[in-house]
OpenMM code with the backbone's topology and positions (N, CA, C; nanometers):
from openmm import Vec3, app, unit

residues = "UNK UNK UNK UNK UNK UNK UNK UNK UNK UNK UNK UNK UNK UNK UNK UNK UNK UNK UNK UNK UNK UNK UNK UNK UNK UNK UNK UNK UNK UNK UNK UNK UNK UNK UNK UNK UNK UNK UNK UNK UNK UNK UNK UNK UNK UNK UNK UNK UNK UNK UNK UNK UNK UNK UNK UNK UNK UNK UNK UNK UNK UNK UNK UNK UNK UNK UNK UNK UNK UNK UNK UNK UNK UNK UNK UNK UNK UNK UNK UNK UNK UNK UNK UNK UNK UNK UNK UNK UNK UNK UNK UNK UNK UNK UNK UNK UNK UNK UNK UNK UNK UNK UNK UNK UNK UNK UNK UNK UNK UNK UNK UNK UNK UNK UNK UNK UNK UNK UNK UNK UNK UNK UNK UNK UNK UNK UNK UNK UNK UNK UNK UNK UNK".split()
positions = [
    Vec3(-0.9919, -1.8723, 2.5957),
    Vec3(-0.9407, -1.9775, 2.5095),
    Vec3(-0.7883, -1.9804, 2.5232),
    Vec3(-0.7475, -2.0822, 2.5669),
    Vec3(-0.5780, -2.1070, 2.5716),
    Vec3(-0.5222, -2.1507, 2.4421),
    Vec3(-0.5662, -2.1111, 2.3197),
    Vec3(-0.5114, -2.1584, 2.1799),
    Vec3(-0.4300, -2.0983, 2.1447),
    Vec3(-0.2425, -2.0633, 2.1463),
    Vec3(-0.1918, -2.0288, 2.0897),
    Vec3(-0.1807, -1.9599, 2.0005),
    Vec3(-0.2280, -2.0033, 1.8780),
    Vec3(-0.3168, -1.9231, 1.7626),
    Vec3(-0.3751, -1.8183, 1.7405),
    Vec3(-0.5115, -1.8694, 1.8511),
    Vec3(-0.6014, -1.7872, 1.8464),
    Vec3(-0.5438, -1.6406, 1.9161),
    Vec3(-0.4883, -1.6708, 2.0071),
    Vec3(-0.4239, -1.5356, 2.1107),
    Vec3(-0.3763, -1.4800, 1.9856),
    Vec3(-0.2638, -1.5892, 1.8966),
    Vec3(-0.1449, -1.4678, 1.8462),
    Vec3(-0.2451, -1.3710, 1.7460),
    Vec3(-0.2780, -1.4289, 1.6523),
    Vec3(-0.4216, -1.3739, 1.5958),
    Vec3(-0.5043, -1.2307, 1.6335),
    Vec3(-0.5130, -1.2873, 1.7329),
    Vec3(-0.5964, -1.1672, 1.7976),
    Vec3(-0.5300, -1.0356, 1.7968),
    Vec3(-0.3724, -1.0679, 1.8783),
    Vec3(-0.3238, -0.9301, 1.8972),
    Vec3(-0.2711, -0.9091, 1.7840),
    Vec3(-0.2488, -0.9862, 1.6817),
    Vec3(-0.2416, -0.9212, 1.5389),
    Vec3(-0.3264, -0.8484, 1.4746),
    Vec3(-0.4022, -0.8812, 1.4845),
    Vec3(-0.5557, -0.7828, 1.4431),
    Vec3(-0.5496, -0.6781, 1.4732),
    Vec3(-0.5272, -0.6683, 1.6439),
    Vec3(-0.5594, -0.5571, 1.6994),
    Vec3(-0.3987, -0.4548, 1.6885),
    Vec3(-0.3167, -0.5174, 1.6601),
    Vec3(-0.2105, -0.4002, 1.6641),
    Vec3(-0.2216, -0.3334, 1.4975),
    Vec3(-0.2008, -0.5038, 1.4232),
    Vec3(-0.2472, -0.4430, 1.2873),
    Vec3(-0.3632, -0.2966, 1.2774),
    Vec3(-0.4816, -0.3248, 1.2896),
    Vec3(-0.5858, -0.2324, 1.3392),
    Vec3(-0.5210, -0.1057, 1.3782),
    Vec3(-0.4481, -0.0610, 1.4746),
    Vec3(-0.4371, 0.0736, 1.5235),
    Vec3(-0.2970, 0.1309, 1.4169),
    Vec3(-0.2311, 0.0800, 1.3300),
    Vec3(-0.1448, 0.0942, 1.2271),
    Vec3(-0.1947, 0.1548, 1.1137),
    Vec3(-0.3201, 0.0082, 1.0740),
    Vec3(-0.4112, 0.0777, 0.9884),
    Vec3(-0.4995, 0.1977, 0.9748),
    Vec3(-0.5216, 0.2395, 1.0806),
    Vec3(-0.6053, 0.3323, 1.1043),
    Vec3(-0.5173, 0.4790, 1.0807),
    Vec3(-0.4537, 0.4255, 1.1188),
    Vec3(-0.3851, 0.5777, 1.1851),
    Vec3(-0.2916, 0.6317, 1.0186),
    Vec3(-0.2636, 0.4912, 0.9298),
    Vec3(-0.2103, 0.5285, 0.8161),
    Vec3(-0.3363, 0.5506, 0.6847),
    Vec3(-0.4302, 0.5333, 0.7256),
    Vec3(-0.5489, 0.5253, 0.6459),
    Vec3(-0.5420, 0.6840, 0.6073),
    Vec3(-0.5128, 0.8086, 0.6759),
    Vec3(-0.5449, 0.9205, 0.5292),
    Vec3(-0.4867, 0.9004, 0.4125),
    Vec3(-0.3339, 0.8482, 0.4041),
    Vec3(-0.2556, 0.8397, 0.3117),
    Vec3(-0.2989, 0.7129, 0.2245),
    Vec3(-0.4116, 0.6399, 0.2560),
    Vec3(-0.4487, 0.5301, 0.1123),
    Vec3(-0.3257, 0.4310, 0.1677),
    Vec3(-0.2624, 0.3607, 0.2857),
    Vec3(-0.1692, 0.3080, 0.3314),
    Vec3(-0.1920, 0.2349, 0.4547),
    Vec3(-0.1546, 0.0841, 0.4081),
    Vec3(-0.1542, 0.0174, 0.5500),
    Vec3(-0.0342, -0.0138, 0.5974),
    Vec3(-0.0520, -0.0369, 0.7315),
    Vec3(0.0807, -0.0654, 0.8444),
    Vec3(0.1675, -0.1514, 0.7449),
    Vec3(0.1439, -0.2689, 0.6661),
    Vec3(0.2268, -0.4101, 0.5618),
    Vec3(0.2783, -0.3261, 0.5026),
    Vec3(0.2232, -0.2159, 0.3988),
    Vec3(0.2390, -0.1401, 0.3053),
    Vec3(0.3297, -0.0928, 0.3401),
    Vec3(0.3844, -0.0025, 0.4641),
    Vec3(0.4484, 0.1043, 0.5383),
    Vec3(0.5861, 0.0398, 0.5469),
    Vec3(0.5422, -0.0961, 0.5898),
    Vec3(0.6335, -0.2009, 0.6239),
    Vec3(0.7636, -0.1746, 0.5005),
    Vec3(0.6957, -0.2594, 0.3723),
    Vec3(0.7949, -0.2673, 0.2687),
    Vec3(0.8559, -0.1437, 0.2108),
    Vec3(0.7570, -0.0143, 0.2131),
    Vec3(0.8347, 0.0817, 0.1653),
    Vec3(0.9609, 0.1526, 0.2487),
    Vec3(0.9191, 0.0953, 0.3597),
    Vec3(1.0173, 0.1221, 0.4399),
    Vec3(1.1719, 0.0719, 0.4659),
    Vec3(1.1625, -0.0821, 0.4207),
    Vec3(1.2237, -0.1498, 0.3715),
    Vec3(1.3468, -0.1248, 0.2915),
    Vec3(1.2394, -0.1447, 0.1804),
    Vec3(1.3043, -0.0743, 0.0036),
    Vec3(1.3299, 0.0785, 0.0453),
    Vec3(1.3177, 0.1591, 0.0960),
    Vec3(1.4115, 0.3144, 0.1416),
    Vec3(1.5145, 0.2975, 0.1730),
    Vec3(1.5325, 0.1909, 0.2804),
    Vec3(1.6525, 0.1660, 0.3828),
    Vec3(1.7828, 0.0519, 0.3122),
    Vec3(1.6956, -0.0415, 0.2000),
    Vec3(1.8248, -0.1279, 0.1908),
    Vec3(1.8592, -0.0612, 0.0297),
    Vec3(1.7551, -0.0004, -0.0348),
    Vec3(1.7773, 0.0134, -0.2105),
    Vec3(1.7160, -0.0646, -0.2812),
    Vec3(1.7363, -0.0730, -0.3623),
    Vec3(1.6635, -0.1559, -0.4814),
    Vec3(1.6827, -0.3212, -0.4310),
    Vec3(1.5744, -0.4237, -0.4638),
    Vec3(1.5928, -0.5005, -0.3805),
    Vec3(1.5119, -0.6281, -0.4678),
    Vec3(1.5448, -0.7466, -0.5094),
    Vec3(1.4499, -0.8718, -0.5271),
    Vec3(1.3276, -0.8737, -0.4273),
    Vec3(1.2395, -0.9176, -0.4723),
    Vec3(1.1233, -0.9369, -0.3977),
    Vec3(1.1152, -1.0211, -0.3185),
    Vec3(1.1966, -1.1613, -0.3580),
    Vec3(1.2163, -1.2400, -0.2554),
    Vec3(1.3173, -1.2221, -0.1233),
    Vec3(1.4225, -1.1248, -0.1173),
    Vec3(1.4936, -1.0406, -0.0685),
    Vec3(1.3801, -0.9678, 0.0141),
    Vec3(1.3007, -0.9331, -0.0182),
    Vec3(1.1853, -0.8078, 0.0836),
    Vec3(1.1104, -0.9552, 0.1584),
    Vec3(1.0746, -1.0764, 0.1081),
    Vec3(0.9682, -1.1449, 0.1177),
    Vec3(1.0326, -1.1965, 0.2107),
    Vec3(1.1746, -1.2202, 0.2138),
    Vec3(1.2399, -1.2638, 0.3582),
    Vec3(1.2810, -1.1889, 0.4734),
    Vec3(1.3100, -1.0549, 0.4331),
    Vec3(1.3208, -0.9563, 0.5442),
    Vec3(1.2101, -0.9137, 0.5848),
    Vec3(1.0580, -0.8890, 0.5533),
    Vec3(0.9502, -0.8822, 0.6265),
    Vec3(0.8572, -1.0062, 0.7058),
    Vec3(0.9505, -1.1410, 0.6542),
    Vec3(0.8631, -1.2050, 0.6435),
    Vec3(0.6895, -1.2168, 0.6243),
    Vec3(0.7202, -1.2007, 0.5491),
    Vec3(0.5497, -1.1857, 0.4475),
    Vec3(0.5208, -1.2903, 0.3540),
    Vec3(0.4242, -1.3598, 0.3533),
    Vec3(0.4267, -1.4211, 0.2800),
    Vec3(0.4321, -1.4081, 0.1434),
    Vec3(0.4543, -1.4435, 0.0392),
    Vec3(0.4954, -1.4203, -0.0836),
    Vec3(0.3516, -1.3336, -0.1618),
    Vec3(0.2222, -1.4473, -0.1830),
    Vec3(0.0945, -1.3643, -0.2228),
    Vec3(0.0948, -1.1994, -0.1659),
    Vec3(0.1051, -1.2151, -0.0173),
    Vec3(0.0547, -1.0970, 0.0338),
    Vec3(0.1453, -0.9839, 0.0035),
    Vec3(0.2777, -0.9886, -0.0067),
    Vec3(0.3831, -0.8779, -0.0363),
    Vec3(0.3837, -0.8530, -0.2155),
    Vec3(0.3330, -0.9406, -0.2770),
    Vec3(0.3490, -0.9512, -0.3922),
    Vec3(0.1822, -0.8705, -0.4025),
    Vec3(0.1265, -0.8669, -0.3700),
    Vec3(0.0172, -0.8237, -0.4140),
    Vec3(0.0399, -0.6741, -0.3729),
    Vec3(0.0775, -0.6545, -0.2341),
    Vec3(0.1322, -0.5214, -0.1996),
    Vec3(0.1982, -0.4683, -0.2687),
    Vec3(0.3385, -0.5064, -0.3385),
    Vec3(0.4128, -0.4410, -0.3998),
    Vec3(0.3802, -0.3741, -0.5798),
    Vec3(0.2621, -0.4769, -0.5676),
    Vec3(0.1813, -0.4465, -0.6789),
    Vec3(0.1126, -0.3248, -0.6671),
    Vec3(-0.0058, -0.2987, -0.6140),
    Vec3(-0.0463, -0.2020, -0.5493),
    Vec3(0.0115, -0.0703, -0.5436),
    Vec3(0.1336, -0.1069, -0.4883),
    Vec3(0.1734, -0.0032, -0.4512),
    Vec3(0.2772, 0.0852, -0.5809),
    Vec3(0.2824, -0.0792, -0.6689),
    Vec3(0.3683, 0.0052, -0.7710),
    Vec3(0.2621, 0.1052, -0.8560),
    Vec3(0.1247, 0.0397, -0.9254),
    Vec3(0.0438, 0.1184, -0.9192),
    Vec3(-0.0145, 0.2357, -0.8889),
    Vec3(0.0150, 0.3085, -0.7894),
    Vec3(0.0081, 0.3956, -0.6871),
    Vec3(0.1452, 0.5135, -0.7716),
    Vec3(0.2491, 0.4353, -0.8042),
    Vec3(0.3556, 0.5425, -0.8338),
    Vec3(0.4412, 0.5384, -0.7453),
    Vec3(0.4297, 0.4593, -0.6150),
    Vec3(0.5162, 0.4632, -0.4728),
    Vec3(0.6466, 0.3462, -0.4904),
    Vec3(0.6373, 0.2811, -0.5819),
    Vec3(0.7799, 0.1764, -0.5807),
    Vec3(0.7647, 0.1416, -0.7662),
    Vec3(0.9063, 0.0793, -0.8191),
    Vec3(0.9236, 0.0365, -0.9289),
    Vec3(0.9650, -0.0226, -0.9400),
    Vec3(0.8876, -0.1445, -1.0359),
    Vec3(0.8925, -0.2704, -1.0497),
    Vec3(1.0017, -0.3096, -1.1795),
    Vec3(1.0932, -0.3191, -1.1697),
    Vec3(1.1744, -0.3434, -1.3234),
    Vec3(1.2977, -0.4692, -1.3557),
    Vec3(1.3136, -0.5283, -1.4793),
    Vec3(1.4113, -0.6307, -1.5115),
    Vec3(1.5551, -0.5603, -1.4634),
    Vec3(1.6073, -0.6455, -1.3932),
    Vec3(1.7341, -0.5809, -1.3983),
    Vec3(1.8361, -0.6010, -1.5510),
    Vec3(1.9373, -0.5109, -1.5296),
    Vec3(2.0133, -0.4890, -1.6618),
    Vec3(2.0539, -0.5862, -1.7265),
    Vec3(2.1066, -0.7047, -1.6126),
    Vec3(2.1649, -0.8291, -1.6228),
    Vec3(2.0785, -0.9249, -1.5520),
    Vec3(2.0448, -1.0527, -1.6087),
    Vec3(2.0134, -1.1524, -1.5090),
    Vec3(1.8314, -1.1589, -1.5483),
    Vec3(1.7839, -1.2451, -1.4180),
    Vec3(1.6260, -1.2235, -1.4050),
    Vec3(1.5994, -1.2007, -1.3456),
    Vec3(1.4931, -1.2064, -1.3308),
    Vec3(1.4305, -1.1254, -1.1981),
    Vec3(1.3636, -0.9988, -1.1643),
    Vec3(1.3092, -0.9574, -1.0892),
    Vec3(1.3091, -0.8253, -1.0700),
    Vec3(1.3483, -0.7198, -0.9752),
    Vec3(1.3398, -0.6208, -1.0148),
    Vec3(1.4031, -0.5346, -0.9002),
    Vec3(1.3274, -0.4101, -0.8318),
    Vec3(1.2930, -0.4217, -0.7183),
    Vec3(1.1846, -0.3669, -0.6823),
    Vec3(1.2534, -0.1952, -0.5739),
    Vec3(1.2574, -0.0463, -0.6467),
    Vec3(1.2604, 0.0471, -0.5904),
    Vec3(1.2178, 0.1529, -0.5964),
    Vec3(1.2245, 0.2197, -0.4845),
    Vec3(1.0963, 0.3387, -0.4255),
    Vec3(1.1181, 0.4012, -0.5273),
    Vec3(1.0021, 0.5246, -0.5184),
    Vec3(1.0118, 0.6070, -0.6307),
    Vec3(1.0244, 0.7764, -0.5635),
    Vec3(1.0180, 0.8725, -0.6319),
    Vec3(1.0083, 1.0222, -0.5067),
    Vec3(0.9019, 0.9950, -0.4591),
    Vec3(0.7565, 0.9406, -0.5240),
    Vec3(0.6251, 0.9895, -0.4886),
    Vec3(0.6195, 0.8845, -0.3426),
    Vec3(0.6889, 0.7921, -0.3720),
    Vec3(0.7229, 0.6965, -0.3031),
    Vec3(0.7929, 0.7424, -0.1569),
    Vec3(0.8727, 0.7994, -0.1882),
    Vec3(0.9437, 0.8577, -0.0630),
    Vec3(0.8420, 0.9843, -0.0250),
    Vec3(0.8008, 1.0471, -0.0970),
    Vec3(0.6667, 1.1601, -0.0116),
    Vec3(0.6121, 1.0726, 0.0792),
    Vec3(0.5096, 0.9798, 0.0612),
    Vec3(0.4278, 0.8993, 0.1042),
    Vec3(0.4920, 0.8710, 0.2168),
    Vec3(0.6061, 0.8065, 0.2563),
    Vec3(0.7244, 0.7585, 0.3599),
    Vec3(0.6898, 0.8707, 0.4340),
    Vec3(0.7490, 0.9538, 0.3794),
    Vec3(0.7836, 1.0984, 0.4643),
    Vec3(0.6869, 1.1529, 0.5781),
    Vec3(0.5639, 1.1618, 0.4526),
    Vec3(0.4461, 1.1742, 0.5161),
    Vec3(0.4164, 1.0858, 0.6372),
    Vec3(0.4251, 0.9487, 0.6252),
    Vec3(0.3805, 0.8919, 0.7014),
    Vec3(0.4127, 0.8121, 0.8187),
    Vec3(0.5346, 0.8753, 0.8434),
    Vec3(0.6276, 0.8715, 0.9661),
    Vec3(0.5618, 0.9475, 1.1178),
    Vec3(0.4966, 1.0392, 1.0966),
    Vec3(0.4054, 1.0734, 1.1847),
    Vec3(0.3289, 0.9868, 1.2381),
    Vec3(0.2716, 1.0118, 1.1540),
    Vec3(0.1487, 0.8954, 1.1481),
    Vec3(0.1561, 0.7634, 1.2193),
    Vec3(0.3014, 0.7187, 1.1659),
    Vec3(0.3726, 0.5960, 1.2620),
    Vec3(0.3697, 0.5864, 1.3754),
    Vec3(0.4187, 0.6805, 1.4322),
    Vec3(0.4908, 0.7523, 1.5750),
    Vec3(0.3594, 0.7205, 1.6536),
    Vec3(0.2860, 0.7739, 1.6114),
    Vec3(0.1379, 0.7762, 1.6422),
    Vec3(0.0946, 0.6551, 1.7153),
    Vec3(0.0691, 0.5658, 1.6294),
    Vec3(0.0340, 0.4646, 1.6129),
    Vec3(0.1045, 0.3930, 1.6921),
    Vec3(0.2509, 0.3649, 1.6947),
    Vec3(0.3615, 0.3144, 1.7638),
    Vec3(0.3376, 0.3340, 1.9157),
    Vec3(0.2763, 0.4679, 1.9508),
    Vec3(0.2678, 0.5337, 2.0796),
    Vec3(0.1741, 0.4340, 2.1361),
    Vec3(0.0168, 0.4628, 2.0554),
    Vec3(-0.1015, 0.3742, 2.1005),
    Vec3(-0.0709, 0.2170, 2.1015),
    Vec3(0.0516, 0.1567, 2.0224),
    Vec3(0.0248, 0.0119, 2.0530),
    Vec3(0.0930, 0.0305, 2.1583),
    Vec3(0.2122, 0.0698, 2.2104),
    Vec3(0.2954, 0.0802, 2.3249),
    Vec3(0.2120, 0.0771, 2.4299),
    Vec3(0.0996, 0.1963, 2.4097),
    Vec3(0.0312, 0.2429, 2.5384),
    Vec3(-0.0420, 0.0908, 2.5648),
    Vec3(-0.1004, 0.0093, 2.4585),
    Vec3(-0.2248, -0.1053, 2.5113),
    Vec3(-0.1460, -0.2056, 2.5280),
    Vec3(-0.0146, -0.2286, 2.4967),
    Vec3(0.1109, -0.3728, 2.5277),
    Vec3(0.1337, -0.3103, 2.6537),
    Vec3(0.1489, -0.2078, 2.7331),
    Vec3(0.2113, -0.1781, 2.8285),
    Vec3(0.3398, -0.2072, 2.8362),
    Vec3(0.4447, -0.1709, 2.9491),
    Vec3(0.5625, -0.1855, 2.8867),
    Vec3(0.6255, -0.3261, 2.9723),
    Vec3(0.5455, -0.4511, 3.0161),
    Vec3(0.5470, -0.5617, 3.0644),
    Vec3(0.4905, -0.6304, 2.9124),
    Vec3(0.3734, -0.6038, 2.8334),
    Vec3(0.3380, -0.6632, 2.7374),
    Vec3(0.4231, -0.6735, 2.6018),
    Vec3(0.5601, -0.5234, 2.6035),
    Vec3(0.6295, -0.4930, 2.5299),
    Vec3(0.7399, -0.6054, 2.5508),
    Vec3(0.7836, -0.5688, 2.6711),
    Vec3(0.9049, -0.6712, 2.6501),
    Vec3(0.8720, -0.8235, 2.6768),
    Vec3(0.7773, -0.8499, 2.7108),
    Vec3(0.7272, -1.0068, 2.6592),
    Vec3(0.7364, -1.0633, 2.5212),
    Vec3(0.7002, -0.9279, 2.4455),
    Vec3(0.6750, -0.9593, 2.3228),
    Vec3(0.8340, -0.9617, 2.2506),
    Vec3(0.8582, -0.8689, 2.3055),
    Vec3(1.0545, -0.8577, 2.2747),
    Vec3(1.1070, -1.0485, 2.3068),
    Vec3(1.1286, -1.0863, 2.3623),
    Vec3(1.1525, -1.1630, 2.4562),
    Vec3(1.1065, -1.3193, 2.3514),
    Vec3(0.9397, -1.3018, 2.3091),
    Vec3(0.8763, -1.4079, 2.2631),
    Vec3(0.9541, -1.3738, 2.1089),
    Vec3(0.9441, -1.2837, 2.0054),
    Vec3(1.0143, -1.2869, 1.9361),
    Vec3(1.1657, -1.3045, 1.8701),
    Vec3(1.2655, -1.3279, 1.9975),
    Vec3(1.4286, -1.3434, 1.9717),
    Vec3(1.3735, -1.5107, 2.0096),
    Vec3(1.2727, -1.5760, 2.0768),
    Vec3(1.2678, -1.7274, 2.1079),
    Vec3(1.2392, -1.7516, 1.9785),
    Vec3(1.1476, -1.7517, 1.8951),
    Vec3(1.0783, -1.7751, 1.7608),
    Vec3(1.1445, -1.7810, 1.6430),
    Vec3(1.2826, -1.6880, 1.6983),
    Vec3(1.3472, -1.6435, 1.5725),
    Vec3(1.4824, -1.7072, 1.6542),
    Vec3(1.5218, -1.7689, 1.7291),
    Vec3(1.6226, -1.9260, 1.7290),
    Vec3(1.7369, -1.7966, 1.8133),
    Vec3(1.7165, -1.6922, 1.8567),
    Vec3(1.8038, -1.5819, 1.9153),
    Vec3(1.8699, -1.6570, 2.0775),
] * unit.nanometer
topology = app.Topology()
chain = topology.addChain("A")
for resn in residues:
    res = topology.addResidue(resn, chain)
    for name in ("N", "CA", "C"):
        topology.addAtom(name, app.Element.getBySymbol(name[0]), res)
């Protein structure tokens, strides 16, 4: 099938898939990994602030960040001033990270290994076009 779509789709699945898997002891998917990783690196952060730097769609990060606040791994709170909210990690939050940086590596290795490193920088390449680079 030459559908655009359908291709991109596919290898989303399938990279998604070997992310998921590999973060699955920790109760954690690759999206999940995504934002906490995020919120470690920039600090406390608006959600719409995360919803544009992962690009994620709003439901899906919002439901994640839910989740995950649940969990004990991020905190959801009014800031002092203003509206809004302010969304940052927590320790149990940073265990989880910690932990699951391995796990990453891992995972990172096996998509590398099935993109090959012609499928890698295609993908390098297709993403700076998409994103106006």
């Amino acid at each position: 099938m030459n559908c655009v779509g359908y291709r991109v789709r596919m290898l989303s699945r399938v990279i998604t898939g070997i992310y998921d898997e590999a973060l699955a002891p920790l109760k954690l998917k690759g999206s999940q990994f995504n934002l906490l990783d995020v919120v470690s690196r920039k600090g406390s952060s608006a959600p719409s602030e995360l919803y544009r730097l992962t690009r994620m769609d709003k439901s899906t990060a919002s439901r994640n960040l839910e989740r995950m606040r649940r969990r004990g791994w991020l905190s959801i709170e009014a800031p002092s001033e203003g509206r809004g909210q302010i969304v940052s990690i927590t320790a149990k939050g940073s265990r989880i990270l910690r932990a699951a940086y391995p796990l990453w590596k891992q995972a990172q290795k096996e998509a590398m290994r099935r993109l090959g490193p012609d499928g890698f920088r295609a993908l390098q390449v297709v993403i700076r076009s998409v994103n106006g680079e």
